[in-house]
C-alpha positions in Angstrom: 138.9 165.9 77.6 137.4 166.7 81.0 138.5 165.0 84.4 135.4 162.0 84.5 136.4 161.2 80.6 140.3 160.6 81.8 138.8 159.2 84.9 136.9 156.4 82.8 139.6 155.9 80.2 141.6 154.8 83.1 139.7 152.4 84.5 138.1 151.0 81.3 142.4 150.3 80.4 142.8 149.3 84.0 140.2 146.3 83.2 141.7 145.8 80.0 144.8 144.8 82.0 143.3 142.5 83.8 141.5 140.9 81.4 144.9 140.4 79.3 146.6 139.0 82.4 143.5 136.7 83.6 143.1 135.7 79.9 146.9 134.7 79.6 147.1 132.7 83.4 143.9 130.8 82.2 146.1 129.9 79.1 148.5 128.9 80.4 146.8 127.1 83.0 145.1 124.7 80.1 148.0 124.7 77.9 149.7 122.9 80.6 148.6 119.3 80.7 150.0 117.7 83.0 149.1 120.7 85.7 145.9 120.2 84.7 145.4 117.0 85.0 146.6 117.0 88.6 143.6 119.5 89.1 141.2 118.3 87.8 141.2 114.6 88.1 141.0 114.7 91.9 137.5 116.3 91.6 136.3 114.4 89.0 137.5 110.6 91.2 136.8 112.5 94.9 133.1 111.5 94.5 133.3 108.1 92.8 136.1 106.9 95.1 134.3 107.9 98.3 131.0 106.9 97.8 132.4 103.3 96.6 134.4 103.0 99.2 131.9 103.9 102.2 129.3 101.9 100.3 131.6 99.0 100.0 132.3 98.9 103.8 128.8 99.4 104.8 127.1 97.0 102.1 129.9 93.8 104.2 128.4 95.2 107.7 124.7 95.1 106.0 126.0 91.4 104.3 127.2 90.5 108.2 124.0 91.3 109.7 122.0 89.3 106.9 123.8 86.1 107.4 122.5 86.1 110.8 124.9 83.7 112.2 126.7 83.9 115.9 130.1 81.8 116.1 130.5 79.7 119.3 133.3 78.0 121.2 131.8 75.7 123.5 128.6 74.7 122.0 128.2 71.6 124.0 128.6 73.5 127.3 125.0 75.5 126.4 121.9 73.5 124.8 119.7 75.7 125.8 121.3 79.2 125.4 121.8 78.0 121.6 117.9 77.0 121.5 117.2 80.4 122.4 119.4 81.7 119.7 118.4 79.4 117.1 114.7 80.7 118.0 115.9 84.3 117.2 116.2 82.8 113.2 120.6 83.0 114.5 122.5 80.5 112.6 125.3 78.7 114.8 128.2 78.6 113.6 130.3 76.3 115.8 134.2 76.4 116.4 134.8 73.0 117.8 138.3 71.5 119.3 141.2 72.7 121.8 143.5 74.3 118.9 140.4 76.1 118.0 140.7 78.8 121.2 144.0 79.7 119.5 143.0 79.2 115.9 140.1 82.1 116.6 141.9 84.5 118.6 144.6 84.6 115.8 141.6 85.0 112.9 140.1 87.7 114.9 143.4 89.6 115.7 144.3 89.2 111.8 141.1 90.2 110.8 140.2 87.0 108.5 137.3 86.5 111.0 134.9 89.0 111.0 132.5 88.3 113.5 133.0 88.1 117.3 133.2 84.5 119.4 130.5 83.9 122.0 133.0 81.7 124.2 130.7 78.9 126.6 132.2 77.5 130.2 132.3 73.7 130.5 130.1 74.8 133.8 127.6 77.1 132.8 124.7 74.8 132.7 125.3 73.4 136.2 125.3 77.2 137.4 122.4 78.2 135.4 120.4 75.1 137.1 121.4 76.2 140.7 120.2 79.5 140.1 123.6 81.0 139.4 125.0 84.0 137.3 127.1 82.4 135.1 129.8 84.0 133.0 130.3 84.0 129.4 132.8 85.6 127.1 132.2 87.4 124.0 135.9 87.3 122.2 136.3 90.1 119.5 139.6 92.5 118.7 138.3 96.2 118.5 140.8 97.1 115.9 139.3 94.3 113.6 135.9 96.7 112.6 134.0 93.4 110.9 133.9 91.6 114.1 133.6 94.9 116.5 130.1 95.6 114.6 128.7 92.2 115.7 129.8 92.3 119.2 126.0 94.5 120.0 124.2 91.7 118.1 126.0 88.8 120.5 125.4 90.7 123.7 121.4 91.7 122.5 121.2 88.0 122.1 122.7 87.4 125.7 120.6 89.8 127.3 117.6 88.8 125.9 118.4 84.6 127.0 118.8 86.2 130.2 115.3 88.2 130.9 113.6 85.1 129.1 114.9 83.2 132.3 114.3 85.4 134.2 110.7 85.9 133.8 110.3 82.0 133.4 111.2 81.8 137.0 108.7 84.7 138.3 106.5 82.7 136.4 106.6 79.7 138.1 106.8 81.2 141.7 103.7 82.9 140.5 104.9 86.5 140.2 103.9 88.4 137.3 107.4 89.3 135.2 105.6 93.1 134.8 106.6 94.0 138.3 109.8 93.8 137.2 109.5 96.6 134.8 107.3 99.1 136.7 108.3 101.8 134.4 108.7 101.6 130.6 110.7 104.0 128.5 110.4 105.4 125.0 112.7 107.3 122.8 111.6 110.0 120.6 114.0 111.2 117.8 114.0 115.1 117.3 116.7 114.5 114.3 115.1 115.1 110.7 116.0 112.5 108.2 118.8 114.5 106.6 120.5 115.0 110.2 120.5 111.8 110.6 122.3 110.5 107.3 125.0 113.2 108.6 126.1 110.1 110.5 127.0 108.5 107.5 128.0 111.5 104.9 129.7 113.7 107.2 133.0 113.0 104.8 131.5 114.4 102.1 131.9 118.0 102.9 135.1 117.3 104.3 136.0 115.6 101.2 134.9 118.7 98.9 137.2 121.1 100.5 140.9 119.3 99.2 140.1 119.3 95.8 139.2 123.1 95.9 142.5 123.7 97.7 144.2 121.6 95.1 142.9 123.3 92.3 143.8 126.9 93.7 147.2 125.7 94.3 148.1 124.8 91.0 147.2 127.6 89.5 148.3 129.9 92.3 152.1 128.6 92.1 152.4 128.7 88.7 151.5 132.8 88.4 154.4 133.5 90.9 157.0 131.2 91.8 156.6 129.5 88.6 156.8 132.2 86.8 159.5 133.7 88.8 161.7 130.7 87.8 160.9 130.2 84.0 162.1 134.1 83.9 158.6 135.6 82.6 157.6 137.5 85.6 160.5 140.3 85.5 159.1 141.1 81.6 156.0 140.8 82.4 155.7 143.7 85.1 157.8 146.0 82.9 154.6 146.2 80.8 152.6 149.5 81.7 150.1 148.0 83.3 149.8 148.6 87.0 150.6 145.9 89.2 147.7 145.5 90.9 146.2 145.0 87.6 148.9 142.4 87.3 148.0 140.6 90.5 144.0 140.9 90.2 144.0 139.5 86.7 146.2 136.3 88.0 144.1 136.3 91.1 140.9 135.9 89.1 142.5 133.0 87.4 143.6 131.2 90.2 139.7 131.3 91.9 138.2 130.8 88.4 140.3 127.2 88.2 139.3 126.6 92.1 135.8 127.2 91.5 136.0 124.9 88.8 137.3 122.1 90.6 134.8 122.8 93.6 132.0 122.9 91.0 133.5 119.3 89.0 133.7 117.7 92.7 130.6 118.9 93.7 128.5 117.8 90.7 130.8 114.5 90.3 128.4 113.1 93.2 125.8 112.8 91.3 126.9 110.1 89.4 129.1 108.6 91.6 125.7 107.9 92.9 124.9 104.8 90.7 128.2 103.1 92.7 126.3 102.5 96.1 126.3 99.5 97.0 124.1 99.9 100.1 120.8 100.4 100.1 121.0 102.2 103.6 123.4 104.9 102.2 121.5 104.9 98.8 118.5 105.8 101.1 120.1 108.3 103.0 122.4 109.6 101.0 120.3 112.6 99.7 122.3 114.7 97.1 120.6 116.1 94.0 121.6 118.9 91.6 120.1 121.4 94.4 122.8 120.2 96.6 125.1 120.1 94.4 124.7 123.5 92.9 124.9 124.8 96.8 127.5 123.4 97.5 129.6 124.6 94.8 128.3 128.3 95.7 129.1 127.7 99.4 132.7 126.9 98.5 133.1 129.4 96.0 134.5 132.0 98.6 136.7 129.4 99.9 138.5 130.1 96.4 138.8 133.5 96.9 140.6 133.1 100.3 142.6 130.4 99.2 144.1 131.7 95.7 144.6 135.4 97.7 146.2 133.4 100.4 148.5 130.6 98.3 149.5 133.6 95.9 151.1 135.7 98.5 152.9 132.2 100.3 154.5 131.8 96.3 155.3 135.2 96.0 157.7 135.2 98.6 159.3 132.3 97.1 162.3 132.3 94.6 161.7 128.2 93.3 158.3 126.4 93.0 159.7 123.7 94.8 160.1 126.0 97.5 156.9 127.5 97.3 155.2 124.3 97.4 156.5 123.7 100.9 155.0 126.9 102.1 151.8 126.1 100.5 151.7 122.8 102.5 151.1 124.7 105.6 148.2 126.4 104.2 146.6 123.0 103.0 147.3 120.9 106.3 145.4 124.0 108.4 142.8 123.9 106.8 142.5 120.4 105.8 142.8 120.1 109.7 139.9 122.6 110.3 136.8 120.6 109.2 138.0 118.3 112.0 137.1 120.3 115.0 133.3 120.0 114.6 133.3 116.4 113.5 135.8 115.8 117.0 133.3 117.8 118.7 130.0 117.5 117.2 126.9 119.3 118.3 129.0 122.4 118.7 128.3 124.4 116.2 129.8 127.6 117.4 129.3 131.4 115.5 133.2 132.4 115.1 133.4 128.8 112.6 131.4 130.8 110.0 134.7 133.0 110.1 136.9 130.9 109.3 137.5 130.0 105.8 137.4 126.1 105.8 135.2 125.5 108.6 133.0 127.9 107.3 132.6 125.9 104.1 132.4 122.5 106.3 129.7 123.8 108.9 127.1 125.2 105.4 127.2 122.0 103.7 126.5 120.0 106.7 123.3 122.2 107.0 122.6 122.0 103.5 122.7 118.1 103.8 120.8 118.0 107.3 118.0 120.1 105.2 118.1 123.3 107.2 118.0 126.7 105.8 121.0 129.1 105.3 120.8 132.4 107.1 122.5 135.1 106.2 124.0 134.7 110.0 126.3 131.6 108.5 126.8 133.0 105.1 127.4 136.9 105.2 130.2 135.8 107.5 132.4 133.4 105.4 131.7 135.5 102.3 133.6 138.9 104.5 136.4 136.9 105.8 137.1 135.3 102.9 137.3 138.9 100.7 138.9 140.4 103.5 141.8 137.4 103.6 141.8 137.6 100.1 142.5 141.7 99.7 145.0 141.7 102.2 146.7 138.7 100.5 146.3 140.7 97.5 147.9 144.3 98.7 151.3 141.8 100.0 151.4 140.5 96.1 151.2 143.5 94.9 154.0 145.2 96.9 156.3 142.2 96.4 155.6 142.8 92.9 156.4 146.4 93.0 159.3 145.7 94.9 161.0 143.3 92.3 160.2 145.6 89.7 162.2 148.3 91.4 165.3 145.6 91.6 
C-alpha cells in the first residue's frame, strides 16, 4: 500500500469518527426531552410573543389617537380655546370639580389614565382679551407611556389656537399674516421604506440572536461537562479515535442544533405574522421567506463561534451546574452587544462586522432596511467567527488530551 493510499485510509477513518461522535451528540441531544424542549420552544414562541406584544402596544397608541379626544381641567376657564379644539373633530373630555386636580394626577401617576390633562387658569380669558400670553399646563407622568404619546397631540393643538390668534389679529390691523412666515420649510425624507420600519422592528434582530445562543448552549454543555459528570467522557476518549475527531464531531453537533434554532426562530415570523394587531406594523413590518431564509444564513456563523466558544467554557468545568455559570458570561456579552448600535444608532462602524453578535445584529438590520450585503459586512463575520471557533476548538481538544493522560 503506497504512502497516498495510507494517507486516504486515514482521513476517510478520521471522518468516520466524526461522523460516529456527531451522530451520537445529535442522539443524544433529541433523546433528551426535556433539553430539547428548552431549545427549541424559545424559537418557535420568540416570534409570536414579540410581534403580539409590539402589535398590542402599538394597536392602544393607534386606538388613543382614533378616539381623538383631549381631557381638560378647567373647561369653563376657556370657551374659545375648546371651540378651536372641537373644530379640529377633538372630543372634550372634561374633568370637572376640586378633588378632581388630585383625582387626575393620581390616575396619571398610576397609569389608569392614559392620556395627558390640558390644565385651564381661572384667568386665561381675561389675559387672552388684553393681549396677554397666558399660561396653560399640559399634566402628563413620562413613565406612564399611554399618556406620554398624547402629550405632542395636546401641544399641536395649543400651538395651532395660538397662530390662529395670532393671524386674526394681523388681520384686523390690516397686516397680511404671510409676513410672518417670510420663509417656508420642507422636509425631504432620504430613508427608504424598509429603513424606516427599522424604527419599529429593530428588536427583531436582537431578538433572533438569544435563541441561537440558547440552542448552542444546550447542546454544548451537555458534550462536556455533562458528560464529564454522568462518567461517559473518560470511556469515550479511550476509543482510538483521535481527539480532535472527538471534539469536531461534538462541535458539529452543537452548531447543527444552533442553526436549527436560528433557522425555527427565523422562519417562526412568518406566521407569527397573522398576530399583528396594527395595521402600521403590518404595513411595515416586511419579512417574507427571502428574509427569513437570510437571516438564518447570516446567523449561521454565529453558531459556529458560539458552540466553539461555550464548548471550551464547559470543558474546563468539572459539574454542569458549574459550567452553566461560565456560560452566562458568554450569553450576557453578547446579548449586550446588539445594544451598542441601537444606543448609538447611525454608527455603523467596520470593526462590528468582527464581532460575532454584532456582526449578526448590523446584517439583518440591512437586510430589513432593503440594502444589499457586500462581501465587506459578510466575509468578515464569517473569518472571525471560524477563527473563534478553531481556537476554541484546539483548547477542547488539549483539555481532552490532557484528561486522557490522567
Amino acid at each position: 500500500m503506497n504512502t497516498t493510499a495510507v494517507v486516504r485510509h486515514a482521513d476517510a477513518r478520521t471522518l468516520n469518527h466524526i461522523l460516529i461522535v456527531f451522530i451520537k451528540e445529535l442522539l443524544d441531544a433529541l433523546r433528551d426531552r426535556r433539553t430539547l424542549t428548552r431549545m427549541v420552544l424559545p424559537g418557535i414562541l420568540v416570534g409570536p410573543l414579540m410581534l403580539f406584544g409590539l402589535s398590542s402596544l402599538i394597536a392602544q397608541f393607534e386606538t388613543q389617537f382614533e378616539k381623538r379626544e383631549v381631557h381638560v381641567y378647567g373647561a369653563e376657564h376657556g370657551p374659545t380655546l375648546l371651540n378651536y379644539i372641537e373644530r379640529q373633530n377633538y372630543r372634550l373630555v372634561k374633568l370637572e370639580g376640586n378633588a378632581m386636580a388630585d383625582a387626575f394626577e393620581k390616575s396619571l401617576r398610576s397609569g389608569t389614565l392614559g392620556a395627558p390633562v390640558l390644565v385651564i387658569p381661572p384667568q386665561f380669558e381675561a389675559e387672552l382679551a388684553r393681549g396677554d400670553q397666558p399660561t396653560l399646563e399640559v399634566v402628563t407622568d413620562s413613565a406612564n407611556t399611554r399618556a406620554q404619546v398624547g402629550v405632542g397631540a395636546v401641544a399641536g393643538l395649543v400651538r395651532g389656537f395660538g397662530q390662529e390668534r395670532a393671524q386674526l389679529a394681523l388681520m384686523l390691523r390690516g397686516v397680511s399674516p404671510e409676513l410672518t412666515q417670510p420663509v417656508q420649510l420642507t422636509e425631504r425624507d432620504l430613508a427608504s421604506p424598509g429603513a424606516r420600519a427599522t424604527r419599529i422592528t429593530s428588536i427583531v434582530p436582537f431578538a433572533l440572536i438569544m435563541p441561537v445562543l440558547y440552542g448552542c448552549l444546550a447542546a454544548a454543555l451537555d458534550a462536556t461537562s455533562g458528560e464529564r459528570e454522568r462518567g461517559s467522557l473518560e470511556p469515550l476518549l479511550t476509543n482510538p479515535a483521535s481527539h480532535h475527531a472527538i471534539t469536531l464531531g461534538k462541535w458539529f453537533a452543537v452548531v447543527l442544533m444552533g442553526a436549527a434554532v436560528a433557522a425555527l426562530s427565523a422562519f417562526g415570523f412568518l406566521p407569527a405574522q397573522w398576530l399583528i394587531k396594527s395595521d402600521a406594523l403590518a404595513a411595515q413590518f416586511r419579512f417574507g421567506w427571502q428574509e427569513a431564509s437570510l437571516f438564518a444564513a447570516l446567523l449561521a456563523p454565529l453558531a459556529v463561534a458560539a458552540g466553539g466558544v461555550l464548548m471550551a467554557m464547559a470543558i474546563r468545568t468539572k459539574t454542569f451546574k458549574e459550567a452553566q455559570a461560565s456560560a452566562n458570561l458568554v450569553l450576557m456579552v453578547v446579548g449586550f452587544l446588539p445594544l451598542i448600535p441601537m444606543l448609538n444608532p447611525g454608527a455603523d462602524a467596520a470593526w462590528h462586522y468582527w464581532v460575532p453578535g454584532l456582526a449578526q445584529y448590523q446584517q439583518m438590520m440591512l437586510v430589513l432596511k432593503g440594502e444589499a450585503l457586500g462581501l465587506d459586512r459578510v466575509l468578515p463575520a464569517l473569518l472571525s467567527a471560524l477563527g473563534l471557533a478553531a481556537a476554541s476548538l484546539w483548547y477542547v481538544a488539549r483539555e481532552m488530551r490532557a484528561a486522557a493522560a490522567r
